[in-house]
N, C-alpha and C positions, 0 to 999 in steps of 0.2 A: 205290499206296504207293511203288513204286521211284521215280516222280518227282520226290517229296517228298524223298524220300532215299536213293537209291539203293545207300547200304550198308545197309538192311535187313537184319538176318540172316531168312533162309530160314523158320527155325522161328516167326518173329513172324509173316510173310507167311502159314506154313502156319495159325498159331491165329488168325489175324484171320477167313482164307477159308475157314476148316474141312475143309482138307482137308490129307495126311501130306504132310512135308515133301519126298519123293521126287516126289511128285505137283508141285509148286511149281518144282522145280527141271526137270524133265521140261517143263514148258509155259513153263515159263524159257528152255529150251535150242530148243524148238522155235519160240517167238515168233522169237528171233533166227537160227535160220534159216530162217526166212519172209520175215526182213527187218523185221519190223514192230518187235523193238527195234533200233536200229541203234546203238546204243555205249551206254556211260555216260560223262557226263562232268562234273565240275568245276562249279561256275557263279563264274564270276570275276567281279571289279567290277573292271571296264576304267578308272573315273575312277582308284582308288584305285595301279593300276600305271601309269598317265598316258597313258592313252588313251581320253581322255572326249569328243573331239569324234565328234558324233554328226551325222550327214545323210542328209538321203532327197533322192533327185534322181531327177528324172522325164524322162523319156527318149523322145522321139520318132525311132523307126529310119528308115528307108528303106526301105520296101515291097519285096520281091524272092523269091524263090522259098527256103522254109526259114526266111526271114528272124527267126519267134522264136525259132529253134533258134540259130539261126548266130551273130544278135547276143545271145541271153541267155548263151551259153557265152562269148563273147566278154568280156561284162564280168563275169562270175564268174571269169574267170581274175586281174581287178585284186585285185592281193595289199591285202588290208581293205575289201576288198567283202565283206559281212555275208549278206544277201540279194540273189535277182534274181528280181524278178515279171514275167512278161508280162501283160500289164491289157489291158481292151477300153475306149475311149476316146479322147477327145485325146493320151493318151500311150501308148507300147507298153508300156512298162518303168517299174517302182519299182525304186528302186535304194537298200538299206539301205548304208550305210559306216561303217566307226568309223574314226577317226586320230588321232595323235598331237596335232593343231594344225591351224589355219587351211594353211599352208603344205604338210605332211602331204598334208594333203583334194586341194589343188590340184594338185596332182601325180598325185592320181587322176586327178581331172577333167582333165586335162588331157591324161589317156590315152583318155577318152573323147571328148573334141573333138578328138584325131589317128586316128578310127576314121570312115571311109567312110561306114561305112555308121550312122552316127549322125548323123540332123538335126538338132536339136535338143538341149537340157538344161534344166531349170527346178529348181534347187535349194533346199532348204528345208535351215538350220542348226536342228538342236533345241537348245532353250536347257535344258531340264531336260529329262530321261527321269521320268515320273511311275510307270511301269509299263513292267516289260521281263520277259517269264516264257515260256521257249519250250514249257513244258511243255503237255500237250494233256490237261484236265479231265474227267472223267467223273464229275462230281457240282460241286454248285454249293456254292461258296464260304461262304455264310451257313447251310449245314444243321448241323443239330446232329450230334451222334456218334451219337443214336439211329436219327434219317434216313439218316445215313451207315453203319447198321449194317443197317438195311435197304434201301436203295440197294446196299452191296453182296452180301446175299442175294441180292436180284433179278438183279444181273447175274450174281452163280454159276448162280440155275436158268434164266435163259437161254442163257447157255454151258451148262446140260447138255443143256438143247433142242434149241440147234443142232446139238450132237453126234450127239443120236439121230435129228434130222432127215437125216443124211449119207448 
């Protein structure tokens, strides 16, 4: 539910899962300090404040000791670098970016062909984003509300499983 919306009030969250609202807020407070929620935030449309140039660029490192530690922090540090994947493949790295413009972009990339330990690049411009959603689904998109009403029953009595399993 927070995905969806993440200003849910508490008491909606509590009568959806059936359980007291103190109970909601409690597993609230604890997911985040586990780490597993790691903020709330915004979802902005980057075309709309003028940053709709979109690219994925594929990245062949230099083989070397650490090397997908060394070079994936390397180019997560380029300011509109989106994502950094290390991949198994002809390439080591995806590299998500957004910028302002063609010129923008190159200015990334062009910090990534002044890095050593980068051989290669193979760029892909996206012309349209069809689907961009970072959120991570636990139930399938075309269920009904009844599905999704017991879909999330079930996952309540297996979180209570797990619990008693501990």
């Amino acid at each position: 539910m927070l995905q969806i919306n993440c200003k849910t009030p508490l008491g909606r969250i509590a009568k959806k899962v059936g359980v007291p609202k103190s109970t909601v807020q409690y597993r609230m407070r604890r997911l985040e300090k586990q780490g597993v929620i790691e903020g709330y935030y915004a979802k902005i449309d980057a075309a709309k404040i003028g940053i709709g140039y979109h690219t994925i660029t594929l990245v062949r490192g230099k083989f070397g000791p650490n090397y997908p530690e060394r070079i994936g922090k390397m180019l997560a540090q380029i300011p509109g670098i989106r994502e950094v994947y290390f991949t198994l493949g002809e390439n080591d790295f995806v590299v998500l970016s957004l910028s302002n413009d063609r010129e923008d972009f190159m200015r990334k990339l062009e910090k990534m062909y002044n890095m050593k330990e980068i051989e290669r690049t193979n760029t892909l411009v996206v012309m349209n984003v069809i689907k961009w959603d970072p959120r991570i689904f636990f139930e399938y998109p075309n269920q009904t509300k009844t599905n999704l009403s017991q879909h999330s029953n079930l996952l309540h009595v297996r979180n209570k499983l797990k619990k008693t399993m501990k």
